[in-house]
N, C-alpha and C positions, 0 to 999 in steps of 0.2 A: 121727513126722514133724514134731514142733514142737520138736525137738531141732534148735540152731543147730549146736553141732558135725556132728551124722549129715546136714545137709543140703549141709553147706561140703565134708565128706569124700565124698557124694555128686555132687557137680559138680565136686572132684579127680578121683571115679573114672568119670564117666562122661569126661573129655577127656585121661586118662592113658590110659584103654580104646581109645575110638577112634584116638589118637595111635599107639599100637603097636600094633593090628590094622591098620592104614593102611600103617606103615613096615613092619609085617610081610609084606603083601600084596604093595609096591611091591618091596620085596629079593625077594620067593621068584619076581618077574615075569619072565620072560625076554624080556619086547616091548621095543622099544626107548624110550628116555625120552621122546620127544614122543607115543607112543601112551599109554603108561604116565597121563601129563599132563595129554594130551588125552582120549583116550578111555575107557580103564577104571577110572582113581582120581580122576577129575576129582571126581566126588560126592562119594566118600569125604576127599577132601583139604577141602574145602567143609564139610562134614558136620563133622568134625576142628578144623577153624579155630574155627567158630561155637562148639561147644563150649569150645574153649580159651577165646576173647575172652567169652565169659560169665562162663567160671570167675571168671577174673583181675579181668572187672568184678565181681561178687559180692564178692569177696574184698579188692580195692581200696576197696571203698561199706564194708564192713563195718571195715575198717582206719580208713578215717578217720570212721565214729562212734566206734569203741574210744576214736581218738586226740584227737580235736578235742574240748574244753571247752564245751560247751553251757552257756549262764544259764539255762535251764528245763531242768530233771532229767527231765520226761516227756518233752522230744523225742528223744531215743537210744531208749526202749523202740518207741515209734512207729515210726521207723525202721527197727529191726532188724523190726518186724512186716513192714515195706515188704519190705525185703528176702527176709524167709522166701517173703511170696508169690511175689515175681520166681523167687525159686527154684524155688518146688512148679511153677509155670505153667510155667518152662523144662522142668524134669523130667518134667512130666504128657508135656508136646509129643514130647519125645526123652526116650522111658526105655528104649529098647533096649539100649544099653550098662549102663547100671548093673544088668540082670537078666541080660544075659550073662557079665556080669562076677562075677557073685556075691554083688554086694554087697545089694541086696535081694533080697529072697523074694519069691515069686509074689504074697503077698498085701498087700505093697508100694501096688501101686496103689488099691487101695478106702484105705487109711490115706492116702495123698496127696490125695485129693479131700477127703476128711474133715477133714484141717488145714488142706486150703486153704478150706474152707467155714467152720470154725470162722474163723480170723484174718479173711476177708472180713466176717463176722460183726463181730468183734470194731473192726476198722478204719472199720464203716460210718459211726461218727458224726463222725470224724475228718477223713473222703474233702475233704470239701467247704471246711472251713477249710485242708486242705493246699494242694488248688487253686487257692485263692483266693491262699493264698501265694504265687503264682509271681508274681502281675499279667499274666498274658497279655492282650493287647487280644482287645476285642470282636472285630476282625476275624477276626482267627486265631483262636479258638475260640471260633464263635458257639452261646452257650447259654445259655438263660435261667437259670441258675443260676451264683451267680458275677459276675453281669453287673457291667459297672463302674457302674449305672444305681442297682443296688440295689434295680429292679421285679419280682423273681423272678415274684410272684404274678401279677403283671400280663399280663407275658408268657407 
């Protein structure tokens, strides 16, 4: 599960899955299109979308570390950890398609929490100079760690 490729082909397969169990549900339907719409694939259309717009974000984040030139050689490794977690945490949430799908085995999910333990691990000492990075003001995200103050202990 700390395989980048099996995790990128795991969030193709789980919004390829939902994709065409959705389209397949909606064609075998005989209700007409506003019930269809509204009432019986609302979820599943929903359900479908979010996996897609994950994918494509995963997949887009991971393209432009591939591509973009970084001056420090450690921020790409960094990153791709960032992304491994986004992935396991999307997967953990919705792993129904990818076990109906075939693509993991049953015992899938103990190895998903396990990498994702391990990389949280791995990321912990990183967390906070990442944060710091953004500069968010104090108001919108009041924490004493971080602060623009620099009294972490204080507060």
């Amino acid at each position: 599960m700390l395989d980048l490729t099996v995790l990128e082909q795991a969030m193709a397969v789980r919004a390829a899955f939902k994709i065409r169990e959705t389209m397949k549900l909606t064609q075998e339907s005989k209700e007409p299109a506003k019930v269809q719409d509204n009432e019986l694939f609302a979820q599943m259309k929903l359900n479908m979308i979010k996996a897609h717009i994950k994918a494509i974000g995963f997949f887009l984040f991971l393209h432009q570390i591939r591509e973009l030139n970084f001056r420090d050689k450690n921020i790409p490794p960094l990153l791709i950890d960032l992304a491994k977690i986004f992935c396991l945490k999307s997967l953990i949430e919705d792993c129904g398609a990818v076990f109906d799908s075939g693509y993991f085995a049953p015992s899938a999910s103990k190895n998903m929490y396990s990498a994702l333990d391990t990389l949280i691990r791995k990321m912990r000492p990183h967390l906070i100079p990442i944060m710091e990075s953004f500069s968010v003001p104090d108001e919108i995200m009041p924490t004493s760690i971080g602060n623009s103050y620099g009294d972490i202990y204080e507060q």
